[in-house]
C-alpha atoms as one frame of an Amber mdcrd trajectory, in Angstrom:
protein
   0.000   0.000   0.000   1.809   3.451  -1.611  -0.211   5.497   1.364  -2.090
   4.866   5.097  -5.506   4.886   4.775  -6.366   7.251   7.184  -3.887   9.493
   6.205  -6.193  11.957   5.626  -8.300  11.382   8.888  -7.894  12.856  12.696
  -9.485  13.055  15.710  -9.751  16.612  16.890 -11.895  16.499  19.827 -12.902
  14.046  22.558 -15.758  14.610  25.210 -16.806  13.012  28.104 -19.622  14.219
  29.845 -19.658  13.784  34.069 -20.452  10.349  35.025 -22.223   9.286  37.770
 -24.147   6.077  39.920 -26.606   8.109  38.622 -27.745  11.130  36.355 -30.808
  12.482  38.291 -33.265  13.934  35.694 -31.321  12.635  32.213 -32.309   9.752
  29.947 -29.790   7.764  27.292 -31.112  10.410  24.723 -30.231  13.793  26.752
 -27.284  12.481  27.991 -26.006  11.657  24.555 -26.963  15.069  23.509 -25.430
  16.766  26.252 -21.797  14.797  24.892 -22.561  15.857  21.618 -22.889  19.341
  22.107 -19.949  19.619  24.334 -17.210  17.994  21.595 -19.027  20.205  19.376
 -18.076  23.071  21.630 -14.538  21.680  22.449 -13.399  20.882  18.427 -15.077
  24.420  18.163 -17.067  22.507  15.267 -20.199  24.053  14.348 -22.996  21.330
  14.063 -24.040  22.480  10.585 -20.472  20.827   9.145 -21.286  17.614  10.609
 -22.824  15.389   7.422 -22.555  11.951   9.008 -23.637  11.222  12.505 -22.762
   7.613  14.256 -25.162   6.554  17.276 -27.830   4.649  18.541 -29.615   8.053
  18.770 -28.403   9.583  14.896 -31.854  10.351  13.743 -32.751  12.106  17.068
 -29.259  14.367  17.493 -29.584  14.905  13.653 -32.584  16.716  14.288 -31.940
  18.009  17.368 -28.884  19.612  16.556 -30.209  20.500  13.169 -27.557  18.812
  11.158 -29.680  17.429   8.494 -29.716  16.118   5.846 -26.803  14.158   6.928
 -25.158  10.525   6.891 -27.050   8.384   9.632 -25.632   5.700  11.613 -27.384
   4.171  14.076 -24.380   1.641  14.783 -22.213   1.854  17.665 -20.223   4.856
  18.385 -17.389   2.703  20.024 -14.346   1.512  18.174 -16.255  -0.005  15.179
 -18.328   3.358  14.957 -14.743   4.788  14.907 -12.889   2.886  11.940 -16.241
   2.917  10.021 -16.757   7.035  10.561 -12.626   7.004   9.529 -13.707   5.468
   6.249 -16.169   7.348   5.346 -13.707  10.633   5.677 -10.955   8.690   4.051
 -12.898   7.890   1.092 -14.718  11.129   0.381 -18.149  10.723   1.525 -18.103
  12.742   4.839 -15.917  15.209   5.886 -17.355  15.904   9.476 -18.183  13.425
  11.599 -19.777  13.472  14.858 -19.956  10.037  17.256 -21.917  10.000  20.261
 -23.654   8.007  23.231 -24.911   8.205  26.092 -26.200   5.704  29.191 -28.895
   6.910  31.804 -31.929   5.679  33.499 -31.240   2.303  32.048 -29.981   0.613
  35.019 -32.990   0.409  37.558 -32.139  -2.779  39.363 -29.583  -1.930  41.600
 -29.558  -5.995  43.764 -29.308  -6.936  40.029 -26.620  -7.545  37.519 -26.683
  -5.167  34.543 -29.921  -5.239  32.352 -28.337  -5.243  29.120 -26.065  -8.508
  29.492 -29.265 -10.508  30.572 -31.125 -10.965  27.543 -33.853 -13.202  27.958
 -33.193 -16.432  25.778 -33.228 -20.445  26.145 -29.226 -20.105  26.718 -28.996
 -17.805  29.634 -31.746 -17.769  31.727 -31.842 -21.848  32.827 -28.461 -21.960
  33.859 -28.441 -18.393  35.469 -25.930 -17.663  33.212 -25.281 -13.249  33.762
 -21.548 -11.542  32.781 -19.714 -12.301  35.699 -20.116 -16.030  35.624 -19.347
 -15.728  31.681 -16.644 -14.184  31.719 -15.482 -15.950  34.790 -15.811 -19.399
  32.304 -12.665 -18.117  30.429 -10.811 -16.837  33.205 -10.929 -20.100  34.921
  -9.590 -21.655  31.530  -6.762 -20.026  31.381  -5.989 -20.511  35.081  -6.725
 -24.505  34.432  -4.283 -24.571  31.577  -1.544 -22.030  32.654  -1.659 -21.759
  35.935  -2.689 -17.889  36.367  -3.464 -17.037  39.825  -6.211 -14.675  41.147
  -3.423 -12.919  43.152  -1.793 -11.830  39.459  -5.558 -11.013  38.367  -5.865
  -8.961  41.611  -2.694  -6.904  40.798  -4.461  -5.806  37.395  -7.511  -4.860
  39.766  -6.084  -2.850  42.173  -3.968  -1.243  39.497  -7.028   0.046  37.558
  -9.206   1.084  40.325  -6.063   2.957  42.148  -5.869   4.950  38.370  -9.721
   5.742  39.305  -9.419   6.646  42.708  -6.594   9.501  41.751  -8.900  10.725
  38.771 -11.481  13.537  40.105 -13.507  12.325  37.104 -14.090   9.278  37.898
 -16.974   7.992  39.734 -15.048   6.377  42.700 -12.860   9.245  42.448 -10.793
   8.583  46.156 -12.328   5.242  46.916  -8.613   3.800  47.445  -5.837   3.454
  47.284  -5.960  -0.154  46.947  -3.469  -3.466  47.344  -4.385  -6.646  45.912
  -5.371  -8.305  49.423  -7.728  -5.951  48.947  -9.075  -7.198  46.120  -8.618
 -10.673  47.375 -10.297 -10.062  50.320 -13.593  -8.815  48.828 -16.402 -11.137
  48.115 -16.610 -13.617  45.915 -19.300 -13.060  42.758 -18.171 -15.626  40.208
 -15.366 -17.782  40.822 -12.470 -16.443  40.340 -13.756 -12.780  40.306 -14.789
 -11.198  43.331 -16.169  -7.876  43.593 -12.964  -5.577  42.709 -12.176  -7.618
  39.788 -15.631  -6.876  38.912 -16.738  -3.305  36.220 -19.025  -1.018  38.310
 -22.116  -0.033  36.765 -22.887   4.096  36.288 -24.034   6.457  33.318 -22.839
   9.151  31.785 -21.832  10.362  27.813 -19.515  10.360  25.687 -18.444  12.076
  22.022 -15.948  12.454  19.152 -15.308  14.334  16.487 -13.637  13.309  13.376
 -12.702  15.052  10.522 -10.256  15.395   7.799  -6.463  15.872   8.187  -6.691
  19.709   6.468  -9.575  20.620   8.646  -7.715  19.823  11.564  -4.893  21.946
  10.644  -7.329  25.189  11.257  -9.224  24.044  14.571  -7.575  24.271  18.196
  -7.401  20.658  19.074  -4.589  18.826  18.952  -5.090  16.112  16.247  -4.882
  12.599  16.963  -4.381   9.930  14.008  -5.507   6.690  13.018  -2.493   4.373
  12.289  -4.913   0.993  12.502  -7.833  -1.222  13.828  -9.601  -4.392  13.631
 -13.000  -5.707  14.699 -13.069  -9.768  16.072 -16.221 -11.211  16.650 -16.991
 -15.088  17.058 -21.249 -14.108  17.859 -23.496 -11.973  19.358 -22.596 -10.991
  22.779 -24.442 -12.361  25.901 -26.440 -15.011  24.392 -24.382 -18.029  24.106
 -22.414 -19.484  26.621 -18.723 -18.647  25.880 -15.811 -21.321  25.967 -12.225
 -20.639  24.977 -11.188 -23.840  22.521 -15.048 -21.687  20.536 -13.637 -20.872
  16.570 -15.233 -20.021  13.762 -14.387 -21.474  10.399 -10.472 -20.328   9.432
 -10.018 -22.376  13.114  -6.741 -20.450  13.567  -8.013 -18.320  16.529  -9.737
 -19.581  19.690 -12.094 -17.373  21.259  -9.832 -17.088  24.074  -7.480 -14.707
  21.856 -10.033 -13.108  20.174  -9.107  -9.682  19.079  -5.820 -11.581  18.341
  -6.076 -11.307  14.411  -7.708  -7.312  14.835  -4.897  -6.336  16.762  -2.010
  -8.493  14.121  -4.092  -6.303  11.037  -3.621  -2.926  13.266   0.116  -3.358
  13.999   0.600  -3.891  10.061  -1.529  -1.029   8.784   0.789   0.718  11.436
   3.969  -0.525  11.113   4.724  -1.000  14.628   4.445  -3.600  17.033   3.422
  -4.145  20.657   6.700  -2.736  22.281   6.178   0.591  20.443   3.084   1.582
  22.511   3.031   4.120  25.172  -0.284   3.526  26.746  -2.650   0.762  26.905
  -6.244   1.816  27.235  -8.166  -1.854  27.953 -11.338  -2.552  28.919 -11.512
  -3.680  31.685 -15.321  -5.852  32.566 -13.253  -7.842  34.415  -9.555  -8.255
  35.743  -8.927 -11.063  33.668  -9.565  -9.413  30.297  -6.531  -7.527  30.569
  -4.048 -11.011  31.472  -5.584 -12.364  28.242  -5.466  -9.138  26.031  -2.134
  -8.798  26.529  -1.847 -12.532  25.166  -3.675 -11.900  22.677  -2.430  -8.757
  20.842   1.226 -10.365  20.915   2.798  -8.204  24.596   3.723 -11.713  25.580
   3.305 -15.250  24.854   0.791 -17.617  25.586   0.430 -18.321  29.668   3.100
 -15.728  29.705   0.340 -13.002  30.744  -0.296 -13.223  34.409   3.566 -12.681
  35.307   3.557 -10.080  32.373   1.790  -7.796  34.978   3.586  -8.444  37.921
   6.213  -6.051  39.574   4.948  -2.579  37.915   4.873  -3.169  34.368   1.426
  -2.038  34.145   1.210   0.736  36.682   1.584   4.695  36.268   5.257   4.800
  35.478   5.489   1.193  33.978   6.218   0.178  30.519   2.857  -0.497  29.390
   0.636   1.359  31.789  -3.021   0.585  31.309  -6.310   2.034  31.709  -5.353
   5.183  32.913  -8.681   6.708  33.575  -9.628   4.034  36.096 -11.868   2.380
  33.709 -15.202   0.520  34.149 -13.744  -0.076  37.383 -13.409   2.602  38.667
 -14.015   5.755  36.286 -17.377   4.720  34.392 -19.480   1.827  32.508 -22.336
   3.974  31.330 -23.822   0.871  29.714 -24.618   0.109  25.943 -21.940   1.464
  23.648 -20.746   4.374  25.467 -17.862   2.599  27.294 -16.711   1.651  23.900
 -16.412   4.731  23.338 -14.857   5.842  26.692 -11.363   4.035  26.126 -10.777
   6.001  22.981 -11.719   9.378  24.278  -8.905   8.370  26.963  -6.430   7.453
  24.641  -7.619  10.523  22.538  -6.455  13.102  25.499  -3.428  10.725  26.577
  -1.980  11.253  23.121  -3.867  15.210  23.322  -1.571  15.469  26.790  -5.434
  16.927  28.369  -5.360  14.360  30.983  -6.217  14.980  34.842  -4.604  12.446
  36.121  -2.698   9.657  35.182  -1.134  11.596  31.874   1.821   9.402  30.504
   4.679  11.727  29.485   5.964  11.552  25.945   2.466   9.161  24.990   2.846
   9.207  20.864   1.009   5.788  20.484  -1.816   4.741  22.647  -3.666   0.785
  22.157  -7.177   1.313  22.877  -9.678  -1.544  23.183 -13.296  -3.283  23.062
 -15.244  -6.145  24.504 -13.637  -9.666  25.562 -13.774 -13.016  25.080 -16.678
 -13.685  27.484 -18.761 -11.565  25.258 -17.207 -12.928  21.812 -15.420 -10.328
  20.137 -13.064  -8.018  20.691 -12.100  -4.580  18.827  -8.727  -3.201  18.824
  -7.306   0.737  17.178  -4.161   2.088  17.454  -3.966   5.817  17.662  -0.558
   7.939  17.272   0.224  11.906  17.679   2.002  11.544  14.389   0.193  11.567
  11.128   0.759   8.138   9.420
């Protein structure tokens, strides 16, 4: 390939709006409007450029905002939202786009697990099968074949919420700090996860605003570029009980390293490879996730993952520090899409240097992630400060 294909494609403006337990008074819809207008504000982007629109609520913000007539999306505004608004700009048919989402009012069963990973179907609901205890089905693979240990799972935990506790954004903004006896010592949910390896559940918004390269030049953001991404998915999320040894037809990847192929085609669009980035932003549902992602997009080898993020690799100051906002952990999981969307933003003002807390000096490549095994699929872009 003679050029990138996102040469011509930045980032310009990344929004998060506050995130709480709760959002007295907002629903998905005005929260998601709220992010929208406030990247709008930040990119200093009027909304009459905007001609494509990503989010569950596209139709409503398009006439809300009176953008219209515009491109509308109503897929996700998280990492896939992301590569497929960057292709649209990179081939000519947008030039402004915004992506936005919001969670609120969604959550109303607080003694409950979170309403949108139980869907109601033959596969979950007889064997009282809810996130946790899917997700905890892989972890407890990889302990069975490797040997992984909830203490090394535990270091990842306190890690990530101790990130959240020093971030005045986050919801359990000075919760901590934390050790991993902590985490050890809380109670059990789903063998091996107990509640701090466990996501938090919260609302709150989130927007970006992507453009191309020349109109960058002339607005006040910092740009951030695209250098590459991939989407892995082995089915739909929450429905079917997830094992590792699960492939689909190639059989070369195993659902416990999906994400493993997304992250190979990112690195090559790139030209780089796992030791050149500066920041890892994973998602984080559970502790676990972030052992195996590192597996997966080729940090270490196979097994190798659990001592990977022993003695400080992964903390502020380490080699690969992760998560720096505190995460669904500790900083937010608004629910629906809008995490998706969080770890970019957070990679966005890592590589923007606009970060509170937790801002990694020198960041010029930042990994930013999606989803995990226990949900089938995982989604993987690499952004840079340089223009590819």
């Amino acid at each position: 390939m003679s050029e990138h294909p996102f040469r011509d494609v930045a980032i310009v403006a990344a929004y998060n709006t506050r995130q709480a337990r709760v959002l007295e008074g907002h629903t998905a819809f005005s929260i998601t409007l709220e992010a929208a207008r406030g990247v709008l504000a930040e990119a200093a982007v009027p909304a009459s450029e905007v001609d494509a629109v990503f989010s569950k609520h596209a139709p409503e913000l398009i006439y809300a905002l009176g953008i219209g007539p515009a491109w509308n999306s109503n897929a996700a505004s998280g990492i896939a939202g992301l590569l497929q608004a960057a292709s649209l700009v990179a081939t000519g048919l947008a030039r402004t786009v915004l992506l936005a989402d919001g969670g609120a009012g969604l959550y109303t069963e607080r003694a409950a697990t979170a309403p949108w990973t139980r869907p109601a179907n033959e596969f979950v609901v007889p064997f009282g099968l809810y996130t946790a205890a899917e997700f905890a089905l892989i972890a407890r693979r990889h302990m069975h074949l490797y040997g992984t240990t909830p203490e090394q799972m535990a270091e990842v935990a306190a890690t990530i919420r101790n990130n959240g506790h020093a971030n005045p954004d986050a919801v359990y903004s000075g919760r901590g700090p934390f050790t991993a006896g902590d985490v050890l010592a809380s109670r059990m949910i789903a063998d091996p996860f107990r509640l701090l390896d466990c996501a938090t559940t919260s609302e709150g918004g989130c927007a970006l605003i992507v453009t191309t390269a020349e109109r960058a030049a002339d607005l006040p953001g910092t740009p951030v570029y695209i250098l590459g991404g991939g989407l892995d998915a082995l089915g739909p999320a929450y429905r079917h009980a997830p094992a590792w040894d699960l492939r689909g037809g190639t059989g070369d990847v195993p659902n416990g390293y999906v994400g493993r192929r997304a992250a190979r085609d990112a690195f090559a669009t790139a030209g780089l490879g796992p030791s050149d980035v500066d920041v890892c932003e994973l998602y984080d549902p559970f502790s676990f996730e972030i052992i195996r992602q590192f597996e997966a997009f080729g940090f270490c080898g196979e097994g190798e993952g659990g001592d990977f993020v022993m003695d400080g690799r992964i903390a502020p100051g380490g080699e690969f520090p992760i998560t720096t906002d505190g995460g669904l952990m500790s900083y937010s999981h608004g629910g629906g899409v809008v995490q998706l969307s969080q770890r970019v933003a957070r990679g966005v003002h890592q590589l923007q240097k606009r970060c509170r807390s937790g801002q990694v000096p020198d960041a010029k490549v930042a990994l930013c992630s999606a989803g995990g095994a226990g949900a089938l699929f995982t989604d993987v872009v690499l952004l840079g400060s340089e223009r590819p």
